[in-house]
C-alpha beads as a LAMMPS data file, in Angstrom:
LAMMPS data file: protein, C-alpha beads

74 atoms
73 bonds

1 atom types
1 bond types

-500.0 500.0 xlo xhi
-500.0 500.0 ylo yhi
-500.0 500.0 zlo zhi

Masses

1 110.0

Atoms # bond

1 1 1 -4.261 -1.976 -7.574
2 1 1 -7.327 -1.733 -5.169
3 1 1 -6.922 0.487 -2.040
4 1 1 -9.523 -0.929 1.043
5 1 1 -10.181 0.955 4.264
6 1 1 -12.058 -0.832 7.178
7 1 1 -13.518 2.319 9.113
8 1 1 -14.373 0.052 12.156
9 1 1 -10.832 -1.617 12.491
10 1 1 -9.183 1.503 11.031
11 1 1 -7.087 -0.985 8.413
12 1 1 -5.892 0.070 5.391
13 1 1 -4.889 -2.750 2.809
14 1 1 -3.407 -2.129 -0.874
15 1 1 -3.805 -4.813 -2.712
16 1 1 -1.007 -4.683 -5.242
17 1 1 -2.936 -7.704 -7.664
18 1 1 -4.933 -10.581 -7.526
19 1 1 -2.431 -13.147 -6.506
20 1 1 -3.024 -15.690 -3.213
21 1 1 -0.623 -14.544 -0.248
22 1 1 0.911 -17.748 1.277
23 1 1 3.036 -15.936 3.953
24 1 1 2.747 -12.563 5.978
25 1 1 5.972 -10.315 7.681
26 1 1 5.424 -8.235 10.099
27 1 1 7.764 -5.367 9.263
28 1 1 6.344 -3.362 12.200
29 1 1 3.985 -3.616 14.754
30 1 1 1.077 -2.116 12.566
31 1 1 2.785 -2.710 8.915
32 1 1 2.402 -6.198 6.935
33 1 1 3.228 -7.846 3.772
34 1 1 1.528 -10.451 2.023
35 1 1 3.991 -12.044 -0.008
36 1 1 2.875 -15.063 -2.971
37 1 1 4.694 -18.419 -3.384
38 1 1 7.610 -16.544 -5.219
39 1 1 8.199 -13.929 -2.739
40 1 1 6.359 -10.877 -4.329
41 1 1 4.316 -8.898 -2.778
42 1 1 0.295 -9.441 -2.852
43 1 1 -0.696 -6.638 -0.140
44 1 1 0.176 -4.263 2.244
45 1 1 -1.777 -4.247 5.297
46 1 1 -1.781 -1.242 7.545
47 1 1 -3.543 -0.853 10.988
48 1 1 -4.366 2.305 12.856
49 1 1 -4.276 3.600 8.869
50 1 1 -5.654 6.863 10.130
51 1 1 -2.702 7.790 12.323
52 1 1 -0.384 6.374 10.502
53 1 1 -1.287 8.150 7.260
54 1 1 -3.889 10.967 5.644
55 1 1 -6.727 9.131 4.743
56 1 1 -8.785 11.769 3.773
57 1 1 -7.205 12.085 0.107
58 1 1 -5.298 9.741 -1.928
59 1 1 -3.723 10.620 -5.324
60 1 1 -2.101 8.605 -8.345
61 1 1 0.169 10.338 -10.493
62 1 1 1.707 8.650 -13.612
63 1 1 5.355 9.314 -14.087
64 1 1 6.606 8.356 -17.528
65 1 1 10.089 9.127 -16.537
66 1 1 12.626 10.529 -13.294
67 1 1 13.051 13.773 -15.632
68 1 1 9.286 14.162 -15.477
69 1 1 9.288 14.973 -11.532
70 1 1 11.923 17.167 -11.646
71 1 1 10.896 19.183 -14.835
72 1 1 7.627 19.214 -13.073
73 1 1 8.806 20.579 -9.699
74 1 1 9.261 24.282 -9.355

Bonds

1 1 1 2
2 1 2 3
3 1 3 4
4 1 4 5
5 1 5 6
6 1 6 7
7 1 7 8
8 1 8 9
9 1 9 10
10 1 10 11
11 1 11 12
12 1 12 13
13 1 13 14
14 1 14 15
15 1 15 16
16 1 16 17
17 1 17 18
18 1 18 19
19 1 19 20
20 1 20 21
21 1 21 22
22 1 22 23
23 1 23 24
24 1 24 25
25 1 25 26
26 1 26 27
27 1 27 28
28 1 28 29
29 1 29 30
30 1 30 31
31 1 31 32
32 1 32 33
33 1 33 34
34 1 34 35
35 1 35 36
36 1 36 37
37 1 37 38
38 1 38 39
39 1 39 40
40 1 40 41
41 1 41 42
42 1 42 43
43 1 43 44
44 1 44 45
45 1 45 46
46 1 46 47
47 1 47 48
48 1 48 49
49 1 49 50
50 1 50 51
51 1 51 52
52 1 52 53
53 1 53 54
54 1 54 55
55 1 55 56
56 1 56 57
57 1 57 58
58 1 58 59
59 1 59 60
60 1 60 61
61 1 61 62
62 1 62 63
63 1 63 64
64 1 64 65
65 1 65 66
66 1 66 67
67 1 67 68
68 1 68 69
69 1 69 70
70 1 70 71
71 1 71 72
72 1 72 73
73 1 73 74
């Protein structure tokens, strides 16, 4: 997964793998998916990215199960 910010457009795309897109839905007026020929989702494009989300860190956290997050919460 690759996560792309354009600073001048203020776009945010995740790009979920390296498939083609062949079709984009709006699901909002600044939210899109790219979907493949099957339907699955390619990317997630998201504009005004910095009001619509905090840009300034992004974390991944690996959860190997559901118990994991709730063992881990305090």
């Amino acid at each position: 997964m690759k996560i792309k910010y354009f600073e001048d457009t203020d776009t945010a795309l995740f790009e979920l793998g390296s498939k083609i897109p062949s079709e984009t839905r709006e699901l909002s007026e600044d939210i899109y998916l790219d979907l493949d020929e099957s339907g699955n989702v390619v990317s997630i494009t998201v504009e005004h990215a910095s009001i619509r989300s905090e840009l300034s860190e992004v974390s991944f956290i690996r959860m190997k199960d559901a118990n994991q997050a709730l063992e881990a919460a305090p």
